[in-house]
N, C-alpha and C positions, 0 to 999 in steps of 0.2 A: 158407740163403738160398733163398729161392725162385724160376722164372719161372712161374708160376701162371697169368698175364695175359698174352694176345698183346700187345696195344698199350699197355703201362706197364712203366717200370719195368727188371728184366733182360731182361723180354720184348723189349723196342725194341733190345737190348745185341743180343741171338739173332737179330734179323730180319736185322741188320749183320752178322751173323758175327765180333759183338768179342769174345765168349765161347770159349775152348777148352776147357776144364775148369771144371764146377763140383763143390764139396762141398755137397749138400744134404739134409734131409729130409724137405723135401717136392717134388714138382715139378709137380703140379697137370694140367690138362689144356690145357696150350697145345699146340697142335699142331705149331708148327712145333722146338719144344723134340726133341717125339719123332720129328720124323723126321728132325732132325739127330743124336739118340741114336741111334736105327736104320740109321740108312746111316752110321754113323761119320764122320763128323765133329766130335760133342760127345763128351767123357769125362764124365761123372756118376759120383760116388762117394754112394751113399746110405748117411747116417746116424742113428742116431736122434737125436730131436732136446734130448734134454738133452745127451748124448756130445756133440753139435755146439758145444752153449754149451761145454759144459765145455773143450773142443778150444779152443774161440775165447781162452774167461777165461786157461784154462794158460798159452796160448802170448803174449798182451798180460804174463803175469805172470813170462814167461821161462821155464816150466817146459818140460822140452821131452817130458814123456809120461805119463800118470797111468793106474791100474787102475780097472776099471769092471766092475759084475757083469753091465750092461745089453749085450745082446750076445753073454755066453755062451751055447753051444748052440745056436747059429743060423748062417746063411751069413758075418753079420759073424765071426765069431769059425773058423769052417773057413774062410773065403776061397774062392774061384773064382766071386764076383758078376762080374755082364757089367757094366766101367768103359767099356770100347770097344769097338764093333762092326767087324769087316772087311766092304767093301761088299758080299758073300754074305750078311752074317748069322752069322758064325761070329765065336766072343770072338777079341777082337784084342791086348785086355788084361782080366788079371781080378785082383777085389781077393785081397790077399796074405792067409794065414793070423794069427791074432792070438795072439804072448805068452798062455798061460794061467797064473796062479798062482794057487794057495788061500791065504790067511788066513782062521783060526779055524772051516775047516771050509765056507768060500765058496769059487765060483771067482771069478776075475776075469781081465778081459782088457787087455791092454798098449793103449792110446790115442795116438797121436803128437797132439801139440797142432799149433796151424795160427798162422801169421800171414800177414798180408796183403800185399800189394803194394798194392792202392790199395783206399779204402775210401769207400763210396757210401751219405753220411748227409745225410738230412733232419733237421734244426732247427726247432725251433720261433724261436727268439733265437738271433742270432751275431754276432760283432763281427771285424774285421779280426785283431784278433790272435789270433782263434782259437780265442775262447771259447764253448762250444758250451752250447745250455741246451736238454732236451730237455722236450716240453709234458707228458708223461706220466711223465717219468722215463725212463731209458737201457732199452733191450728188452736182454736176452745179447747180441748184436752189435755193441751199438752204446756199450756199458763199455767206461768210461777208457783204462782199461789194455788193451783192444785196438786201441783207435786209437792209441795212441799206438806200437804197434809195425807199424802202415804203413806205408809210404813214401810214399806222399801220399795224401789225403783230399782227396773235391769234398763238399761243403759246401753244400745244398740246403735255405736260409731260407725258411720262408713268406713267401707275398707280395713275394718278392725274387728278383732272380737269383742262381745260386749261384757261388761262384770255387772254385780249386782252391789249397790251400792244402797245402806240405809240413811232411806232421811228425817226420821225423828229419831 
């Protein structure tokens, strides 16, 4: 997920302070993103961003953790990335170290899959009972099988206003 954008989007979520944590791969240059990373108040878990689908598709499909080579040999996979700042500047929380195993002579790293608490989709087509049609096809976020492991969904039609609809 991104706030890449001050005025759209998660950016408008940030300016409110609705945000406590996000998992991202990208996070762009909104300003006010980073200086609520920085003074601690935002948690940021950065991931790369297919690990991020994959995280998302697992945990929509129940799995609850899958190996990944992307990642090895880098800070994801040692742990101690700044997730939270103390208002000094000093980590407040840092991400943990990652499961390594080999298969066939690879390494790979342990992935916890993600699900959602609420999930924020634009439609192109929707109907009340919830059938979602997207104009391009579903992006990694926004597949079946992760919405369907939210607890509710707001639901943002073109050209319409969006409602909030639950789906467990």
């Amino acid at each position: 997920m991104s706030a890449s954008v001050d005025n759209f989007g998660l950016g408008l979520l940030l300016q409110t302070k609705q945000i406590k944590r996000m998992v991202s791969s990208y996070v762009g240059e909104n300003a006010e993103f980073e200086r609520q990373y920085l003074s601690g108040e935002l948690e940021v878990e950065l991931t790369p961003q297919g690990t991020l689908a994959e995280r998302i598709r697992a945990g929509g499909a129940g799995i609850p953790a899958f190996y990944t080579s992307t990642g090895y040999g880098t800070l994801v996979q040692e742990g101690g990335a700044p997730i939270k700042y103390n208002t000094d500047g000093t980590i407040a929380i840092a991400s943990q170290p990652r499961e390594v195993r080999e298969f066939d002579g690879r390494h790979f790293i342990l992935e916890k899959s993600i699900t959602g608490d609420f999930a924020l989709v634009k439609a192109w087509k929707a109907d009340r009972a919830g059938n979602i049609i997207f104009s391009l096809g579903p992006s990694a976020c926004q597949s079946e099988g992760w919405l369907k492991k939210c607890k509710f969904m707001y639901v943002g039609r073109e050209g319409t206003r969006a409602s909030v609809m639950a789906s467990q």
